[in-house]
C-alpha positions in Angstrom: -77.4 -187.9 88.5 -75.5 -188.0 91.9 -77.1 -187.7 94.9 -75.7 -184.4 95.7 -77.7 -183.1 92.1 -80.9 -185.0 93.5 -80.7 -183.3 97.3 -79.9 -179.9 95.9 -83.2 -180.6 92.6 -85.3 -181.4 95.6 -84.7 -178.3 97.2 -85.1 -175.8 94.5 -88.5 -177.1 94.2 -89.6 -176.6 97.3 -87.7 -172.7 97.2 -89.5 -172.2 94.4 -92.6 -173.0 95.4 -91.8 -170.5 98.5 -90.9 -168.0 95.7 -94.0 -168.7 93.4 -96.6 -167.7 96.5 -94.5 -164.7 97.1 -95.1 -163.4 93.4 -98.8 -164.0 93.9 -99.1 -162.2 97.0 -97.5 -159.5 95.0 -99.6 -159.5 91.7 -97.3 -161.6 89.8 -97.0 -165.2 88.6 -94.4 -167.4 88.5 -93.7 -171.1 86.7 -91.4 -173.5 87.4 -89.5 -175.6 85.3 -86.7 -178.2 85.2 -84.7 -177.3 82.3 -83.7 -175.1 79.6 -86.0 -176.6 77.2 -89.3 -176.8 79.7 -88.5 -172.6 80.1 -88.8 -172.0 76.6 -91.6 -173.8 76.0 -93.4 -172.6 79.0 -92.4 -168.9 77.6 -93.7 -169.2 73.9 -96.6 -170.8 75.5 -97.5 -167.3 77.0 -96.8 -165.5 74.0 -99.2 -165.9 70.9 -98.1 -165.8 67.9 -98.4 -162.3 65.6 -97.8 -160.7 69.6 -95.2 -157.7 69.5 -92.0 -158.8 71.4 -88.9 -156.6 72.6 -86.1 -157.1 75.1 -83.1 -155.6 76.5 -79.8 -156.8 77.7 -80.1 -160.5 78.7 -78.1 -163.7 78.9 -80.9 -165.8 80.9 -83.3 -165.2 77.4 -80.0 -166.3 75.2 -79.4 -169.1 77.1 -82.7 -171.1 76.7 -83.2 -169.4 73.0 -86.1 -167.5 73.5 -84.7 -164.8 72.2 -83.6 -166.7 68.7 -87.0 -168.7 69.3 -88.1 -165.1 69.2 -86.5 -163.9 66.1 -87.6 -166.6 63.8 -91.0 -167.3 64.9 -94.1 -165.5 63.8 -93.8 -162.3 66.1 -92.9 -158.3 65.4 -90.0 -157.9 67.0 -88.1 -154.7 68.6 -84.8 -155.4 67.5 -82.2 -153.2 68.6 -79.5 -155.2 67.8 -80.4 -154.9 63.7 -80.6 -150.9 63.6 -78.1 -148.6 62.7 -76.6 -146.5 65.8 -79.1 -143.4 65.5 -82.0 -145.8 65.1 -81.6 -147.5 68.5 -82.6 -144.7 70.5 -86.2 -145.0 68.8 -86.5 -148.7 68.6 -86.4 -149.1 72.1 -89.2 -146.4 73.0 -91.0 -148.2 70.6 -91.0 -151.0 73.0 -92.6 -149.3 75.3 -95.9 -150.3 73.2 -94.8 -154.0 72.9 -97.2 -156.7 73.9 -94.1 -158.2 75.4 -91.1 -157.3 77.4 -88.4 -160.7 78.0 -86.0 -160.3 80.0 -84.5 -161.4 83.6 -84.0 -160.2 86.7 -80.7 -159.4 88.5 -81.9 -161.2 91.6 -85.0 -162.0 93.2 -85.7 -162.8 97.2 -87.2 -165.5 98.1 -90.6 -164.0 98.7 -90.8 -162.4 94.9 -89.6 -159.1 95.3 -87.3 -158.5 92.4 -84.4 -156.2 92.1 -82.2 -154.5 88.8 -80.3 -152.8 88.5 -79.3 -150.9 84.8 -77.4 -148.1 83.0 -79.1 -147.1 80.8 -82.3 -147.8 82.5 -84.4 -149.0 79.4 -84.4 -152.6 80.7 -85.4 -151.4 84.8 -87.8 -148.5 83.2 -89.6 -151.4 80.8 -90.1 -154.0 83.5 -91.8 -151.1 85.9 -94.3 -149.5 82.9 -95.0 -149.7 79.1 -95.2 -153.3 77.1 -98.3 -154.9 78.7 -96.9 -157.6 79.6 -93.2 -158.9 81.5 -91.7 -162.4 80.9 -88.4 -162.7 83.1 -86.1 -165.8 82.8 -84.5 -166.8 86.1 -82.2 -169.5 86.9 -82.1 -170.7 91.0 -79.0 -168.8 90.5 -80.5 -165.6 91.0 -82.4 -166.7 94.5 -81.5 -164.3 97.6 -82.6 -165.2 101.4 -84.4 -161.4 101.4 -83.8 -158.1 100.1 -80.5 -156.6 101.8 -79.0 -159.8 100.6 -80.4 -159.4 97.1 -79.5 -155.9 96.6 -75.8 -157.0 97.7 -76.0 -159.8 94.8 -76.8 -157.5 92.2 -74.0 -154.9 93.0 -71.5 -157.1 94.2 -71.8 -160.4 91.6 -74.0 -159.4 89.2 -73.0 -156.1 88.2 -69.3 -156.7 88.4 -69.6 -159.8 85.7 -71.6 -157.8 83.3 -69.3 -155.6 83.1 -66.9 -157.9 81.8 -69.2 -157.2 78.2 -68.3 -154.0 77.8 -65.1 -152.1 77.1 -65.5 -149.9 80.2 -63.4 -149.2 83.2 -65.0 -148.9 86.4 -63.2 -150.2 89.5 -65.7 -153.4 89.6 -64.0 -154.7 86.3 -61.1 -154.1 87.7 -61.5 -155.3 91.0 -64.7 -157.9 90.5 -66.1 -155.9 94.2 -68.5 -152.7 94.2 -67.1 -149.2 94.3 -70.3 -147.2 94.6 -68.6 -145.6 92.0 -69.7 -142.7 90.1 -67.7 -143.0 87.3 -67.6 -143.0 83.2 -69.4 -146.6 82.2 -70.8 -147.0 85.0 -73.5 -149.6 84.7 -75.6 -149.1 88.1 -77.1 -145.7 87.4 -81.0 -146.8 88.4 -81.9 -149.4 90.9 -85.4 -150.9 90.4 -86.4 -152.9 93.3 -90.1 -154.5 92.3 -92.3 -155.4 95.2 -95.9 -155.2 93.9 -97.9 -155.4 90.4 -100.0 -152.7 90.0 -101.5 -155.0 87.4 -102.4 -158.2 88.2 -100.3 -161.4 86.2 -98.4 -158.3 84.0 -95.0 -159.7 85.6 -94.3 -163.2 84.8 -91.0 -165.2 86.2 -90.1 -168.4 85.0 -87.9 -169.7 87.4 -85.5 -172.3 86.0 -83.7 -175.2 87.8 -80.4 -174.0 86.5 -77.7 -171.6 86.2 -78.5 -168.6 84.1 -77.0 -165.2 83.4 -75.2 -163.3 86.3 
């Protein structure tokens, strides 16, 4: 490890401490952990087996293999990805009665408020109400100074990479810079912007010291 890797592993820990109080003053928790392999540990560890787990749209939980971890452990899962096209639709408000939501965040400030942003709106509408409770994936990646600056990651980096997935044509994947378009694909219909836990320790982040997702 050079000592560029060393300066910058020093100071992740330190912004994720930062980060980690800020969750608890809002109601949520967060872990730390060094690598890929800590996360999922740390993950399953919060998940017992026989629990009901669902997800939406996520690299971050592909990345570490949570979501694999996931599909051949001992858990009933919400599959989307299994069903026939009509079924989907019902599968994921099923979810909504999972013990378990795993997922990520777009971005998250460094005093824990969190922001998404969706299309659908499954994934932002899961993470504010239904499973009981939220574990989100986030690599250091994903750290904004506060929340104008996180809200500008999401539309200008995040969103304009994840469009990249899909077979869509909004000016973004053409471009790679926010629109504020209101056009057919469009991937930023509902902005969730999570500052406080109703329930307290329902939101769990797992912030990762590396690169994850968008």
């Amino acid at each position: 490890m050079t000592m560029r890797d060393e300066n910058r592993n020093k100071r992740n820990r330190m912004l994720a401490e930062k980060i980690i109080k800020g969750l608890e003053s809002r109601n949520s928790v967060g872990y730390y952990c060094e690598t890929k392999e800590e996360a999922l540990a740390q993950a399953l560890s919060l998940m017992p087996e026989g629990s009901s787990v669902g997800w939406g749209g996520s690299m971050s939980i592909e990345e570490i293999g949570l979501k694999q971890a996931v599909i051949e452990g001992n858990y009933k899962e919400y599959n989307r990805d299994i069903v026939p096209p009509a079924e989907k639709r019902q599968v994921m408000l099923d979810m909504y009665s999972a013990n378990f939501f795993i997922t990520s965040t777009n971005a998250i400030t460094e005093d824990g408020i969190l922001v998404n942003l969706d299309g659908n709106a499954n994934r932002v509408s899961m993470i504010a109400y239904g499973p009981e409770k939220v574990i989100m994936i986030v690599g250091m990646n994903k750290v904004a100074k506060d929340l104008d600056h996180a809200i500008y990651r999401v539309r200008n980096e995040a969103a304009p990479i994840n469009t990249k997935r899909f077979p869509i044509e909004t000016p973004c994947n053409k471009t790679g810079a926010c629109a504020d378009c209101k056009v057919k694909g469009n991937i930023c219909c509902q902005m969730l912007i999570t500052r406080f836990s109703m329930h307290p320790g329902r939101i769990n982040v797992i912030l990762v010291n590396e690169d994850l997702g968008f």
